[in-house]
N, C-alpha and C positions, 0 to 999 in steps of 0.2 A: 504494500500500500504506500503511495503519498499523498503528499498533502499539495490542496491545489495552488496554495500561497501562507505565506508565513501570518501566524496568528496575528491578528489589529491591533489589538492588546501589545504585543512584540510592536509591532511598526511605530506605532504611537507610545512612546515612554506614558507623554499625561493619562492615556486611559490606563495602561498601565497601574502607576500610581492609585490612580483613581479608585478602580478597583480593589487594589492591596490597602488603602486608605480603609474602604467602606467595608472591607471583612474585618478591618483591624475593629471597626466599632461593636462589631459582633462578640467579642473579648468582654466576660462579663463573669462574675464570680458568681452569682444565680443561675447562669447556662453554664452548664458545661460542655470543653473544650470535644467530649467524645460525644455529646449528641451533638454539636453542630457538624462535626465527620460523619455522623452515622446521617445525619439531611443531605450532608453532601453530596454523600455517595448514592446516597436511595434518589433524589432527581438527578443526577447522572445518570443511572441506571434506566429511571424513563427515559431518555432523553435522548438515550445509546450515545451515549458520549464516553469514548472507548479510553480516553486522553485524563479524564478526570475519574471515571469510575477504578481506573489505573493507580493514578495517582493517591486519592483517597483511603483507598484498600490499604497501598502500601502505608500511607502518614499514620494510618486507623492502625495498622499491625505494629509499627514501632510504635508509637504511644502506648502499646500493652493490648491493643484488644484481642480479645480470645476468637478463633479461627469461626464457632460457633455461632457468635454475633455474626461475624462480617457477611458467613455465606450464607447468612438466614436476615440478612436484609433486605432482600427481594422477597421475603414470603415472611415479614415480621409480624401479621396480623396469625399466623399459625405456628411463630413459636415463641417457646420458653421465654427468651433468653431477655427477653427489653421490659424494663420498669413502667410504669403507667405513665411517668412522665414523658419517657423517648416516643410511645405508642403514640402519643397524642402530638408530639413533636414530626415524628415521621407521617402521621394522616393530615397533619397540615402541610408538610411539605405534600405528600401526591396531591393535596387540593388544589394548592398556590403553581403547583407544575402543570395542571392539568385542567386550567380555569375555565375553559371551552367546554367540556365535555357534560356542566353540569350547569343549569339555569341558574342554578344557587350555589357557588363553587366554596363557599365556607361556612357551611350552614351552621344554626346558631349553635346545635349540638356539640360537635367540631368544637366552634368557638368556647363555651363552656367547659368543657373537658381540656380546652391549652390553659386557658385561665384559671384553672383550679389548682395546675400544677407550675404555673409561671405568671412571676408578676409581670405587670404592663411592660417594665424598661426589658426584662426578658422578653416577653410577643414580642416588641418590637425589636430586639436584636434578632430574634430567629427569625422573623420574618424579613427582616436587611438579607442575611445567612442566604436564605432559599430565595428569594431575587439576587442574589451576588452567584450562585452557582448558578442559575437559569442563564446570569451572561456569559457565563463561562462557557455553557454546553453549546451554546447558539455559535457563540465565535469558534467553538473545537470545529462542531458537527458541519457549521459551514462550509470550513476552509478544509476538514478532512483530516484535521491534525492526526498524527499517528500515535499510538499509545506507546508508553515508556520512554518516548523523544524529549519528553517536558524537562526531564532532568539535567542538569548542569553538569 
């Protein structure tokens, strides 16, 4: 595989920035650092973004997570392994990924259930989180990026 031109984000330092700027506001001692990796990765994985679902896996694995998480984050609503908090973390990310698919893409249920286990300044980092990875996949999936190239 290649890529049909070098990621935007790369061409452009400022979006660049920009970007590493507005995941840095996601950095919050009420979210944790492994549920905004576990949103990361789970819209990645909608979004077939081969580049980031890559990437995330590996950051998720050295961070410590256990192989159990990572390969049951595509089918999280049937296993074990995720707290009531991440569950409601990760069904807001597929909502906010996949806002087309549904007349009411965060319906109030949803919204209750994030709220009960994250305060407002947390929604609002994880919702930065899952719109900062949405741009991430659109720029990969666009341009064709290949996985495991992101590396230095």
């Amino acid at each position: 595989m290649q890529s049909r031109m070098k990621n935007p984000a790369v061409m452009f330092p400022a979006a660049m920035q920009a970007l590493h700027a507005l995941h840095a506001t996601t950095k919050r001692d009420d979210l944790p650092e492994s549920t905004v990796g576990l949103v990361e990765l789970r819209a990645s994985q909608i979004n077939g973004c081969s580049v980031c679902v890559d990437m995330h896996h590996k950051m998720l694995k050295k961070a410590g997570e256990k192989d159990e998480r990572l390969f049951s984050v595509v089918a999280w609503r049937d296993a074990p392994y995720f707290t009531d908090a991440e569950r409601a973390a990760l069904a807001l990310t597929e909502a906010l990924t996949r806002i087309a698919d549904r007349s009411e893409p965060v319906p109030d249920d949803l919204w209750a259930e994030v709220t009960r286990h994250y305060d407002q300044p947390a929604v609002g980092a994880l919702i930065i989180a899952i719109a900062n990875i949405n741009v991430w996949n659109r720029l990969n999936v666009a341009t064709r990026q290949v996985a495991g190239e992101w590396k230095p």
